[in-house]
Rosetta silent file (secondary structure, phi, psi, omega in degrees, C-alpha in Angstrom):
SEQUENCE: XXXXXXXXXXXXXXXXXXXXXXXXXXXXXXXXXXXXXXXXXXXXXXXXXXXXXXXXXXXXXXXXXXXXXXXXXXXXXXXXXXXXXXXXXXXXXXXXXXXXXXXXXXXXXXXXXXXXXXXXXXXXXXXXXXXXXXXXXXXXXXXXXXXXXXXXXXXXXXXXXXXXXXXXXXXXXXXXXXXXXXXXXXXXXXXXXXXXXXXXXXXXXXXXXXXXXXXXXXXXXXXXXXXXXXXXXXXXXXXXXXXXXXXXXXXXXXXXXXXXXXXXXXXXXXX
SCORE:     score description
SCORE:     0.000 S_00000001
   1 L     0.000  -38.930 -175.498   77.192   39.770   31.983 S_00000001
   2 H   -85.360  -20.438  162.351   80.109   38.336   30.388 S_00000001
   3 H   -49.420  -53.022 -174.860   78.067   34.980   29.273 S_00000001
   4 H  -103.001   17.546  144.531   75.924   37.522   27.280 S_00000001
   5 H   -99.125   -2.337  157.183   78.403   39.314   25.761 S_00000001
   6 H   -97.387  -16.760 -167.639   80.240   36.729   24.320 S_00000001
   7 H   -49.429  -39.785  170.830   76.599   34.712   23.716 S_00000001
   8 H   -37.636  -72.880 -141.061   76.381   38.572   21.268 S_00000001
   9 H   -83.335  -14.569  141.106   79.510   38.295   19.342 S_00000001
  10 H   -40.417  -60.998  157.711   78.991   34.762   18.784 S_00000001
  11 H   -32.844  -41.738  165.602   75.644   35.318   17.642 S_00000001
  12 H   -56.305 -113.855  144.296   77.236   38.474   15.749 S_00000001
  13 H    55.065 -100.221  168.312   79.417   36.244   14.344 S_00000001
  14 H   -54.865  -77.540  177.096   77.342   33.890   12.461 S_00000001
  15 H   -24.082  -56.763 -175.160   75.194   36.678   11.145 S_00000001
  16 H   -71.347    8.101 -165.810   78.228   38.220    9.473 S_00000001
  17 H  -101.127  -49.251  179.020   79.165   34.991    8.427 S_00000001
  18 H   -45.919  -37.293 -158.406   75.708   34.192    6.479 S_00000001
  19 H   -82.609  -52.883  171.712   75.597   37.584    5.254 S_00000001
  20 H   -48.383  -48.227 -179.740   78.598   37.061    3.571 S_00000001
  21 H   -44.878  -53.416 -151.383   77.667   33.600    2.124 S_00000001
  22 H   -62.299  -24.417 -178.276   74.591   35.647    1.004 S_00000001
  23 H   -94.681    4.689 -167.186   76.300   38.311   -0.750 S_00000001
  24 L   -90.421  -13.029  169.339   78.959   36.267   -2.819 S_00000001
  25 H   -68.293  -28.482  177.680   76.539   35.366   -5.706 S_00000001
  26 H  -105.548    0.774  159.944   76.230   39.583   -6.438 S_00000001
  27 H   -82.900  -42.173 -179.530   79.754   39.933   -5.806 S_00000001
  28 H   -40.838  -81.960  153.746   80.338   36.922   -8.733 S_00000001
  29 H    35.420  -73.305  179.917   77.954   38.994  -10.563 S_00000001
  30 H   -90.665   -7.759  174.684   79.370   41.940  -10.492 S_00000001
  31 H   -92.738   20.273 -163.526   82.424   40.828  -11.450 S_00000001
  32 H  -113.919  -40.652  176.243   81.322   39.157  -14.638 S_00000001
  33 H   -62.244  -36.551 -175.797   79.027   42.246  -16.475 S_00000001
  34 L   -81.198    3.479 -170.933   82.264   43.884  -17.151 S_00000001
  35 L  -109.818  167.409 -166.310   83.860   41.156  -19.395 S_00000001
  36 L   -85.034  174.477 -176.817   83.228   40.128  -22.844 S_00000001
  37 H   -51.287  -59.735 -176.918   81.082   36.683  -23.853 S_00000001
  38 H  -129.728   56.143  153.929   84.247   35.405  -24.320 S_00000001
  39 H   -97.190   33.315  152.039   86.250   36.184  -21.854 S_00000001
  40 L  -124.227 -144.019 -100.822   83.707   34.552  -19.155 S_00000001
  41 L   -37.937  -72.718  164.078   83.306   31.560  -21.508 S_00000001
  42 L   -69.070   -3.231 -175.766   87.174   30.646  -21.178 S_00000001
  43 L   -91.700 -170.231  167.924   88.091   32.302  -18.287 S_00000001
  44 L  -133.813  165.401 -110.689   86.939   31.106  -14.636 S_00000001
  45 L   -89.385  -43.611  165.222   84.101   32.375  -12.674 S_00000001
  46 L  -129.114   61.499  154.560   86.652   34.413  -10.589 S_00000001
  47 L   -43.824  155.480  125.915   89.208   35.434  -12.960 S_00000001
  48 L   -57.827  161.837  164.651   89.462   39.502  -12.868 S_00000001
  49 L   -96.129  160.801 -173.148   88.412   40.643  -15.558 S_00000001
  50 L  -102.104   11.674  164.234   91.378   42.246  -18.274 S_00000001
  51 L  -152.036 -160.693 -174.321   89.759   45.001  -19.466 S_00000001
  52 L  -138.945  115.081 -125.249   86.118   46.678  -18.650 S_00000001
  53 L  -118.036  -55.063 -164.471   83.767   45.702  -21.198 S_00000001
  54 L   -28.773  -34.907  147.634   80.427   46.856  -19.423 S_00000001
  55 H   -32.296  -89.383  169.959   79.648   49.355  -21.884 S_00000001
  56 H   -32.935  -49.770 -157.782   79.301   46.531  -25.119 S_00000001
  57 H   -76.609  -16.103 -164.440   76.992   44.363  -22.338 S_00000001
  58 H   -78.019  -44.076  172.254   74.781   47.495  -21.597 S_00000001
  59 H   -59.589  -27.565 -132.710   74.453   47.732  -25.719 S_00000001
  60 H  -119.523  -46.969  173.639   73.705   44.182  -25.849 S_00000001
  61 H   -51.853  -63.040 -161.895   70.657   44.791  -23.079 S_00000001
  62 H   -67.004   12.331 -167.559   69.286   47.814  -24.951 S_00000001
  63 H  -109.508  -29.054 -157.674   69.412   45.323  -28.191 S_00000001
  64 H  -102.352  -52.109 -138.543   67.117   42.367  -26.569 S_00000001
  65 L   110.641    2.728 -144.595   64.468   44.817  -25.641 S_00000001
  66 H   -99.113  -21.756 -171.292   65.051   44.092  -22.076 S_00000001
  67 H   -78.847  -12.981  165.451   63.807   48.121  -21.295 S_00000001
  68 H   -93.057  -28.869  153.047   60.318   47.692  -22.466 S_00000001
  69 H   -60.692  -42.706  178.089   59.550   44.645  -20.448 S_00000001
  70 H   -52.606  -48.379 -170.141   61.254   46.675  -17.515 S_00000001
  71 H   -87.627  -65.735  163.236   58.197   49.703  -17.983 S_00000001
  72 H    13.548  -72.197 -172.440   55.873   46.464  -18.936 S_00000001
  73 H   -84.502  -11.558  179.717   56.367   45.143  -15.406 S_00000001
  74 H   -86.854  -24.189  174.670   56.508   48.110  -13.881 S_00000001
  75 H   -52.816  -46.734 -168.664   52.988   48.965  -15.256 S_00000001
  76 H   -92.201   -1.944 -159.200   51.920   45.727  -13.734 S_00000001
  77 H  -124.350  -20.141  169.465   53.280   45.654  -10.419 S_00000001
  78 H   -70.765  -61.501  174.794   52.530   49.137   -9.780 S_00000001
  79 H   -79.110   -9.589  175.514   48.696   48.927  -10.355 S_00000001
  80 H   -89.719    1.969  119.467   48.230   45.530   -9.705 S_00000001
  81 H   -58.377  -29.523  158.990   49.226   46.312   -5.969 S_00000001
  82 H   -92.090   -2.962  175.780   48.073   48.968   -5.454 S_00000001
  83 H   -87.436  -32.823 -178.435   44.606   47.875   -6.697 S_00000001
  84 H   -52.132  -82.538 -172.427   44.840   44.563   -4.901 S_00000001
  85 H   -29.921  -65.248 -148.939   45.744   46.552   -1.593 S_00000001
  86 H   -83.493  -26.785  161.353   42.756   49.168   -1.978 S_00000001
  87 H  -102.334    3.815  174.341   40.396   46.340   -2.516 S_00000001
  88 H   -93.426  -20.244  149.510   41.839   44.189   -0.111 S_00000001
  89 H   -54.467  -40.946 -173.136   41.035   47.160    1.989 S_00000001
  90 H   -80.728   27.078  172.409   37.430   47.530    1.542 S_00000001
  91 H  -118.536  -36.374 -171.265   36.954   43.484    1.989 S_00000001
  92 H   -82.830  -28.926  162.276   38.741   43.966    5.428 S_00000001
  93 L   -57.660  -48.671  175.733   36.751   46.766    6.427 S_00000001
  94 H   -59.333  -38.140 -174.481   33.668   45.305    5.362 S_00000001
  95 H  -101.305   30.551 -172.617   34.242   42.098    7.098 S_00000001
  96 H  -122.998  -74.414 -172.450   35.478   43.584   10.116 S_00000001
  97 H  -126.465   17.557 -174.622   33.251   46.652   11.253 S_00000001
  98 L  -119.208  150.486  174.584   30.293   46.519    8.658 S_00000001
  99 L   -63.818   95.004  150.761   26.758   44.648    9.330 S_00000001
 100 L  -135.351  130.649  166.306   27.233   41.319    7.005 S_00000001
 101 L   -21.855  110.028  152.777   25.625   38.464    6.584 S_00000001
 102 L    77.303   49.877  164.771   27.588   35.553    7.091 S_00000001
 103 H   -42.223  -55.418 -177.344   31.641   36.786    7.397 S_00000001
 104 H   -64.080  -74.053 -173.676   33.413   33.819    8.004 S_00000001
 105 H   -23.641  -87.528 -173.972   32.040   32.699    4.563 S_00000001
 106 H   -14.925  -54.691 -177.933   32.861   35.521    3.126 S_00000001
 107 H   -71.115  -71.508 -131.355   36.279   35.539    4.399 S_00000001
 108 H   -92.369  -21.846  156.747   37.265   32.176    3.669 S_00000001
 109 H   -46.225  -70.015 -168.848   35.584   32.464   -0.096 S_00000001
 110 H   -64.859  -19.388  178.806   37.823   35.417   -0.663 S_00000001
 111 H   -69.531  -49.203 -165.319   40.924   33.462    1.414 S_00000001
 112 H   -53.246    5.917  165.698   40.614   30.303   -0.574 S_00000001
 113 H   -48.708  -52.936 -158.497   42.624   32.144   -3.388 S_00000001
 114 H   -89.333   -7.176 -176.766   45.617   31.247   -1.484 S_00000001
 115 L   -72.676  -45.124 -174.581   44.517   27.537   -1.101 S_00000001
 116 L   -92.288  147.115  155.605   45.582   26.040   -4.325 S_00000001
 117 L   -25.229  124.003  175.647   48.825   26.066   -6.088 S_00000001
 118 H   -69.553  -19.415  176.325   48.811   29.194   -8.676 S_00000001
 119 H   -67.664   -5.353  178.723   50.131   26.600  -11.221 S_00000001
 120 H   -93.142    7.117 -178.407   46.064   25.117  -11.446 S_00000001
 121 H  -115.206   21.209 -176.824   44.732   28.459  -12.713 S_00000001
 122 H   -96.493  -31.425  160.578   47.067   28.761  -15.818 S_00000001
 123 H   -55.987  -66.413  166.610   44.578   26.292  -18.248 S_00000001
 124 H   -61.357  -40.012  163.367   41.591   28.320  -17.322 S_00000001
 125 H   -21.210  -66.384 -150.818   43.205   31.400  -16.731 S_00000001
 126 H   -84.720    8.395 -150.177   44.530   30.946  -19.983 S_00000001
 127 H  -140.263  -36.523 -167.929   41.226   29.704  -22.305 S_00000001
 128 H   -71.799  -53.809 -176.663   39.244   32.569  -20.448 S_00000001
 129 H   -69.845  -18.588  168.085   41.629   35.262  -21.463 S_00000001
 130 H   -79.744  -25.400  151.824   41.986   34.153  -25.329 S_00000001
 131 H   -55.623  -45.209  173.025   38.430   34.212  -25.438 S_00000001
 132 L   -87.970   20.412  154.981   37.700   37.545  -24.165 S_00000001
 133 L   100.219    2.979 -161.151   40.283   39.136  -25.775 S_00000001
 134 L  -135.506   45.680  156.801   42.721   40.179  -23.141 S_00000001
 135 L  -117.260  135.073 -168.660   45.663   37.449  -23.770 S_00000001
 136 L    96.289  -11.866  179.382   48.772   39.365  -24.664 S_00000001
 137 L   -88.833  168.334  173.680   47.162   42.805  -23.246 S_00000001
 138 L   -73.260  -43.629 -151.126   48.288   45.301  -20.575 S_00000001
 139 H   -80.001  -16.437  164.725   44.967   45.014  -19.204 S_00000001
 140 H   -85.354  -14.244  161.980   44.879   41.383  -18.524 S_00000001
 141 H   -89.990   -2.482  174.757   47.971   41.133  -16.775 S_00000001
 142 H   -94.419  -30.116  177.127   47.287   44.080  -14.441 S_00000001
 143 H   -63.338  -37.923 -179.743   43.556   42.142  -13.693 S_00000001
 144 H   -72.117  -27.173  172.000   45.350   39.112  -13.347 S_00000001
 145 H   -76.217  -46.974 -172.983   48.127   40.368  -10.823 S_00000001
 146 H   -78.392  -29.170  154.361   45.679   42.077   -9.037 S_00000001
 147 H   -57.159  -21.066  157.947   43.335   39.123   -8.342 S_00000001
 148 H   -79.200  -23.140  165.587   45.856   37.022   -7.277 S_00000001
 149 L  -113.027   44.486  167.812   47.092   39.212   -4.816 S_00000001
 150 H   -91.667  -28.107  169.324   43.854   40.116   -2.566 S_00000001
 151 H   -41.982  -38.473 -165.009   43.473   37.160   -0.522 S_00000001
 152 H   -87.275  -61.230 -175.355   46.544   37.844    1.138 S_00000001
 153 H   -36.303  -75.204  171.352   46.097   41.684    1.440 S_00000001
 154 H   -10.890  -75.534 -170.178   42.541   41.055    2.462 S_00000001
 155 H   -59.278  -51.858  166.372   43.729   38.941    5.045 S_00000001
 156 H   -41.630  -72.901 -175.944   46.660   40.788    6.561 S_00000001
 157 H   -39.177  -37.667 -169.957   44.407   43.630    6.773 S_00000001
 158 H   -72.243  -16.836 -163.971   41.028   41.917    8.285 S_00000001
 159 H  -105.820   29.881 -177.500   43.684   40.695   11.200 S_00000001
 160 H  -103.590  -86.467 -161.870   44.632   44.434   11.604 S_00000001
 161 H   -37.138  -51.695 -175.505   41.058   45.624   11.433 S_00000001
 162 L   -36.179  -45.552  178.667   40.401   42.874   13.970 S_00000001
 163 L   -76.629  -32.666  172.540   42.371   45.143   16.496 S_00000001
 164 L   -81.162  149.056 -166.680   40.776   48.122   16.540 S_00000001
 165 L   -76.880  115.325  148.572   38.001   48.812   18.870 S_00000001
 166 L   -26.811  -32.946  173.631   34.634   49.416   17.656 S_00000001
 167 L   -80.686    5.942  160.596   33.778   52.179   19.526 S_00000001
 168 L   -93.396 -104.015 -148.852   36.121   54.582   16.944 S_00000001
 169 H   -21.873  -56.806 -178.698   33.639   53.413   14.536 S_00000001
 170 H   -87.143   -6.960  164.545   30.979   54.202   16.589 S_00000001
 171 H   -52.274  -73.373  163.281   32.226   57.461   18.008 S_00000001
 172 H   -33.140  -53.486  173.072   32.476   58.581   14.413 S_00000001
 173 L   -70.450  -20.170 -170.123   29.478   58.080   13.208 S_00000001
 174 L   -59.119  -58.141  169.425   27.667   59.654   16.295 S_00000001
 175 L   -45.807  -16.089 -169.365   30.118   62.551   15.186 S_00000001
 176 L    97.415    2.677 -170.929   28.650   62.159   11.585 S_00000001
 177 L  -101.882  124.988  179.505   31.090   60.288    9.589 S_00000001
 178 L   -64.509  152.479  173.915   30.280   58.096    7.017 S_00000001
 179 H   -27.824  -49.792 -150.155   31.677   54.017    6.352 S_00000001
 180 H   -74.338  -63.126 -159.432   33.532   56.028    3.590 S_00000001
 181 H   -74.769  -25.616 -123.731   35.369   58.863    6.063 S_00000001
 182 H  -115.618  -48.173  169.041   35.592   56.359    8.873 S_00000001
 183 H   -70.224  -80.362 -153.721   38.269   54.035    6.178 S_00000001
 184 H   -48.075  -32.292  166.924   39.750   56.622    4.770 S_00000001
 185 H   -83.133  -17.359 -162.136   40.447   59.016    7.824 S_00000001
 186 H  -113.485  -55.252 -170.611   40.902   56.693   10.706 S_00000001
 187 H  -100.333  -39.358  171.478   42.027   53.031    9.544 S_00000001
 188 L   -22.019  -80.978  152.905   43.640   53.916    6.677 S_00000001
 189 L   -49.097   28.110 -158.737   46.180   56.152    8.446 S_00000001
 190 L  -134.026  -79.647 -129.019   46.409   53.325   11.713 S_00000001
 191 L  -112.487   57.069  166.361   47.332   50.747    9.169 S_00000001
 192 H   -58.277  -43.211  174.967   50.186   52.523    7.501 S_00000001
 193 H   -72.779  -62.752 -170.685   52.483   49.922    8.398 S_00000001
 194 H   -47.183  -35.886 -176.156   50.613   46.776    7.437 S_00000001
 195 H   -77.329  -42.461 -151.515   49.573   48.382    3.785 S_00000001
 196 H   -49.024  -72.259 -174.857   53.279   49.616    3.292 S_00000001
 197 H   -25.809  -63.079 -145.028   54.533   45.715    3.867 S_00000001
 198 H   -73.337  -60.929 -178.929   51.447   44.120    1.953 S_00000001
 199 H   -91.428   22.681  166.434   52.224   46.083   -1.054 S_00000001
 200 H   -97.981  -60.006  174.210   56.063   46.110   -1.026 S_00000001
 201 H   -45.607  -60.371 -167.702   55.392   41.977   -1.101 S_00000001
 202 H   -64.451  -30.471  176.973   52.715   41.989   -3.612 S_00000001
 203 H   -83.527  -70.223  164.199   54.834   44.171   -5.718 S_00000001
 204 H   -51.323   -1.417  149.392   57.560   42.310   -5.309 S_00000001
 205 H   -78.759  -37.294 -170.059   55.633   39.159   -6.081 S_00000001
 206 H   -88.673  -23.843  158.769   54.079   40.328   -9.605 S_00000001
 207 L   -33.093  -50.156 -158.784   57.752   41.693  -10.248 S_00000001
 208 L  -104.110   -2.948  176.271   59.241   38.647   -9.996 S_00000001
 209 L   -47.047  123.862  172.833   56.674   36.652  -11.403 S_00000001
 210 L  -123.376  -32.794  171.907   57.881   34.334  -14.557 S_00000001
 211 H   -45.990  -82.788 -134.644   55.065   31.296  -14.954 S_00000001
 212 H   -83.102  -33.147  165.163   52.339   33.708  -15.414 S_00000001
 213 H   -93.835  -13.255  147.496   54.141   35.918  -17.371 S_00000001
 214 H   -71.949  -33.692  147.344   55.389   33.235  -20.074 S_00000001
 215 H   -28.501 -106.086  173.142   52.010   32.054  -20.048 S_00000001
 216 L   -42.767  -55.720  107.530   49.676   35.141  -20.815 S_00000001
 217 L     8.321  105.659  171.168   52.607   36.982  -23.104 S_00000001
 218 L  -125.050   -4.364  172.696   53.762   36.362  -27.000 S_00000001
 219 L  -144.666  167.756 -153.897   55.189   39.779  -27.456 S_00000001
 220 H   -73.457  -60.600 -175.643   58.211   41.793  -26.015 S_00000001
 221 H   -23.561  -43.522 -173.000   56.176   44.609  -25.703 S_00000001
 222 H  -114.950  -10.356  156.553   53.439   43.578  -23.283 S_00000001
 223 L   -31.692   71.445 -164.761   56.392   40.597  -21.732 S_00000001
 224 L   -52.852 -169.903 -168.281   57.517   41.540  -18.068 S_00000001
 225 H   -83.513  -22.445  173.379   60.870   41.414  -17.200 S_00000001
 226 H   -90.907  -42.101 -171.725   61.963   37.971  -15.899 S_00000001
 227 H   -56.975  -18.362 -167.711   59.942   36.480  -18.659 S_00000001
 228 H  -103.907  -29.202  160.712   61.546   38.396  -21.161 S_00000001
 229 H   -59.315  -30.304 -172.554   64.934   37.857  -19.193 S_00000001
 230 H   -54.107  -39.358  174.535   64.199   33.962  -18.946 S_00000001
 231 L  -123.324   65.100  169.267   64.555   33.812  -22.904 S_00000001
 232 L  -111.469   -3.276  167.068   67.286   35.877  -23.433 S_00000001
 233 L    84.058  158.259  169.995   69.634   32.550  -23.292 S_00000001
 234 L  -121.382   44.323  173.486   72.908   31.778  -22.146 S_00000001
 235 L  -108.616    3.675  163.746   75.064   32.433  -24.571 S_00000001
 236 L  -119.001  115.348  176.154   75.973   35.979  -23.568 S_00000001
 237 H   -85.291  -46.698  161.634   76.313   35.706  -19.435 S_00000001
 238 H     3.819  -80.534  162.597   77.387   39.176  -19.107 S_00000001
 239 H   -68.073  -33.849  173.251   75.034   40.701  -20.520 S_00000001
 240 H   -56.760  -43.343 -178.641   72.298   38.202  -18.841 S_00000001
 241 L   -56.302  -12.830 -150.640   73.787   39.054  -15.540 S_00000001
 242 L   -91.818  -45.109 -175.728   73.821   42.921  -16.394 S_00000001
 243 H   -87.425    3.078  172.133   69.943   42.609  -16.961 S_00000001
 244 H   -95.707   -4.254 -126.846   69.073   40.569  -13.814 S_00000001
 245 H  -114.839  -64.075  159.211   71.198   43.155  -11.986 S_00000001
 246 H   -42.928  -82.113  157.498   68.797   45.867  -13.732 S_00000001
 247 L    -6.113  -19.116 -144.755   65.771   44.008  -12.663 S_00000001
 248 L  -124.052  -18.739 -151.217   66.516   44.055   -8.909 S_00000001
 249 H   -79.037  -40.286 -177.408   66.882   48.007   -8.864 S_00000001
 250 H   -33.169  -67.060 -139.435   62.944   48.686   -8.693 S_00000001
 251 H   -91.051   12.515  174.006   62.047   46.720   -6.101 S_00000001
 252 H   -70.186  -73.507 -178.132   65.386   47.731   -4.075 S_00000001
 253 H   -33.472  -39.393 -177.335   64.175   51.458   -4.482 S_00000001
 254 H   -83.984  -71.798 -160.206   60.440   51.005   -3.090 S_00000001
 255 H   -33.303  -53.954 -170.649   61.976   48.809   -0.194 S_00000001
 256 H   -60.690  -40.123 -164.790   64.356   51.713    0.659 S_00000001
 257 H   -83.203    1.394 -177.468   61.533   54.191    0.473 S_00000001
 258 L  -133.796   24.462 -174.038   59.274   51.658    2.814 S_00000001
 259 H   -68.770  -34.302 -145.111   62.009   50.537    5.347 S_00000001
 260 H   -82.608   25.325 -157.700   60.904   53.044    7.687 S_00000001
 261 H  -144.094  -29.297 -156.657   57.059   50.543    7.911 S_00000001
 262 H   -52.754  -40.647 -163.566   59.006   47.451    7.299 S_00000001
 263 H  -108.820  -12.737  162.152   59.508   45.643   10.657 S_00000001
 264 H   -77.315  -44.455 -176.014   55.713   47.087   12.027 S_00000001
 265 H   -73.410  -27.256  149.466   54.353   45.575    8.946 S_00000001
 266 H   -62.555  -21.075 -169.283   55.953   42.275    9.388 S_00000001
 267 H   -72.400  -62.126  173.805   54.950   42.299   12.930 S_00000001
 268 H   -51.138  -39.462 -172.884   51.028   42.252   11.476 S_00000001
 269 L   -90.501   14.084  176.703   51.787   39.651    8.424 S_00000001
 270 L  -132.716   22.829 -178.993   52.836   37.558   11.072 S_00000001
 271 L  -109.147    0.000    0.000   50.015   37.696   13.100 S_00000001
């Protein structure tokens, strides 16, 4: 007994030790958005600051633009996750509990998304969309976030789907319930956890996204938010820090509102 209480607070211990390492880059952070350019520029990284400044860096944010790239990405990260999820449902369903020809293809067509590097689709990507019109649109960055993230949704889900018994399927239908009532009433609710998870990640992938969104993007207006932070420069850090700081609050907020799914839905993406 007493080996595995101190084997705890050792173990404790360390944790609190990491978590501290982990947190000292947002305390530098925060202690830098209240001072002027140049008071950071001559001062050192953890100086106090002599007065509180934070006001001027917040004007300096709303002056870049940085709040229209903020609703930008939020545009894209909302629907391109939740459409990616809702069609990475029906592909798990389908390949799961529906009569089709030839599945493993299927699945490993729609997996192979996930095979290559995302940097080999930005030349075609990028040639396709100035042809058809939709480089520089909303609508080609929410089709492009959401095709990049169904392989993975797909997949989490099919190894979900995988688990459930057949005989709820067939029980249903016996009962009268259609393909359509069978997702929507039965595995839908069942895989509550795995969709929370799938689309707190995917949203928090197209969030944070900057290749693809330097790439596709020439004006602030349609620009998500790290791309439009990425050339905001370093010659005010303040204010840069004040808008990465801004940035982080979305996807903080959806995590808090999807904690209570969080560690069942990891259990399944890790399966």
């Amino acid at each position: 007994m007493h080996t595995k209480k101190s084997t705890k607070i050792i173990f404790n211990s360390i944790l609190a030790v990491l978590g501290a390492v982990w947190i000292t880059p947002l305390f530098f952070v925060v202690l830098n958005i209240v001072k002027t350019k140049q008071e950071y520029n001559v001062g050192s990284f953890w100086k106090l600051p002599e007065g509180f400044h934070l006001a001027q860096n917040v004007q300096t944010v709303l002056e870049t633009g940085l709040f229209t790239s903020l609703g930008a990405s939020f545009l894209y990260a909302i629907l391109g996750a939740a459409f990616s999820v809702f069609i990475g449902l029906l592909a798990a369903y389908g390949l799961t509990h529906l009569r089709i020809r030839n599945k493993m293809f299927w699945f490993l067509f729609i997996y192979s998304g996930t095979i290559f590097p995302f940097q080999i689709y930005l030349i075609p990507v990028y040639r396709g969309y100035f042809k058809l019109g939709l480089y520089n649109t909303r609508l080609g960055m929410i089709l492009f976030y959401t095709a990049i993230c169904i392989p993975f949704c797909m997949f989490v889900l099919r190894n979900f789907f995988l688990g459930i018994s057949k005989e709820i399927c067939e029980s249903a239908k016996i009962d009268g319930a259609s393909n359509w009532q069978i997702l929507m009433r039965i595995f839908l609710p069942m895989a509550k956890a795995p969709v929370s998870i799938i689309f707190l990640s995917q949203f928090t992938w197209s969030w944070n996204d900057l290749m693809f969104g330097l790439t596709f993007t020439k004006t602030s207006s349609i620009r998500p938010i790290m791309a439009s932070i990425s050339m905001m420069g370093r010659n005010n850090a303040p204010a840069l820090f004040l808008a990465c700081i801004v940035a982080s609050i979305p996807t903080i907020i959806l995590f808090v509102f999807l904690q209570d799914n969080f560690e069942a839905g990891m259990a399944y993406t890790s399966k």
